[in-house]
C-alpha positions, 0 to 999 in steps of 0.5 A, a space after each residue: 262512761 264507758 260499758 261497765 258504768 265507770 267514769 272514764 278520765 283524759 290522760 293530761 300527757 297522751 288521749 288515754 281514757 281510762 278509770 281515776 284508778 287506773 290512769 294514776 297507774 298508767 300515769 306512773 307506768 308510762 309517763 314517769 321519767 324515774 325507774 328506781 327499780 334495777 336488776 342485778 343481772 344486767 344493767 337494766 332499770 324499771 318503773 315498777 317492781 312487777 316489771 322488774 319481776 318480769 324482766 327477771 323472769 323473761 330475760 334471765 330465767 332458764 327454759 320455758 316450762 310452761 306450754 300452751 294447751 291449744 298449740 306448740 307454744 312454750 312459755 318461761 312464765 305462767 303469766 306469759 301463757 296466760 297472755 297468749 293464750 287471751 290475745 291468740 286463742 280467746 274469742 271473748 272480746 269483752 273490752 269496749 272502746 268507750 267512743 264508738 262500738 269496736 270491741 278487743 280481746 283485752 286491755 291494751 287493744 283498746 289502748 292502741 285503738 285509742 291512740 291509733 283511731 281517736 288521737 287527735 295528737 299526731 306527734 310522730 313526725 317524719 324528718 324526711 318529710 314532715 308527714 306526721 303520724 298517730 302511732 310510731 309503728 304508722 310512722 316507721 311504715 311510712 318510712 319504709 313504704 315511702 322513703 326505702 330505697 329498697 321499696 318493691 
């Protein structure tokens, strides 16, 4: 159970723990294989429509019309700066892990606490030297801090 009371569910492919409701849509949005929907831009082709809508909006629209109120940033969607101004300038951290008492500003801080804390899996693999890893970023860090040749 996590904070709010809410039965928390296993990810069948990945450690996500999540709501009945919301792991069918993180199932659908992360594990499926099929993207039905296609831009007619560009040869880009998605899972949902709503990313299809911010791929539209993100990638081909002109300008960035919209600024946030607290710094210099301009945005091409309302969306966008809605979602800056969350993660940068909100001190709010009202999401919980539902498996030890760390606290995030959204959503997906608690998704990437959770595969990078509480994974068991570690199926990021090293083919220089088998070290495996939790997340890709660990693994593309150990590459370069490790393997690099232009390490300092």
């Amino acid at each position: 159970m996590n904070t709010q009371g809410n039965r928390l569910f296993t990810c069948k492919y990945c450690p996500t723990l999540a709501s009945r409701s919301y792991l069918r849509r993180h199932i659908r949005q992360v594990h499926a294989t099929e993207r039905p929907y296609a831009c007619t831009l560009c040869p880009a082709k998605f899972k949902t429509d709503f990313n299809l809508k911010k791929h539209v909006q993100g990638v081909h629209a002109t300008g960035r019309s919209f600024s946030c109120p607290w710094c210099p940033a301009t945005f091409k969607t309302s969306n966008t700066v809605n979602a800056h101004t969350k993660g940068v300038h909100a001190t709010e951290r009202s999401f919980s892990c539902a498996l030890c008492p760390a606290t995030f500003k959204n959503r997906n801080g608690v998704y990437a606490h959770n595969r990078s804390v509480h994974a068991i899996d570690r199926s990021f693999i090293c083919t220089i030297c088998s070290a495996a890893f939790k997340t890709n970023s660990a693994l593309k860090r150990h590459i370069q801090q490790v393997h690099s040749a232009n390490r300092p």
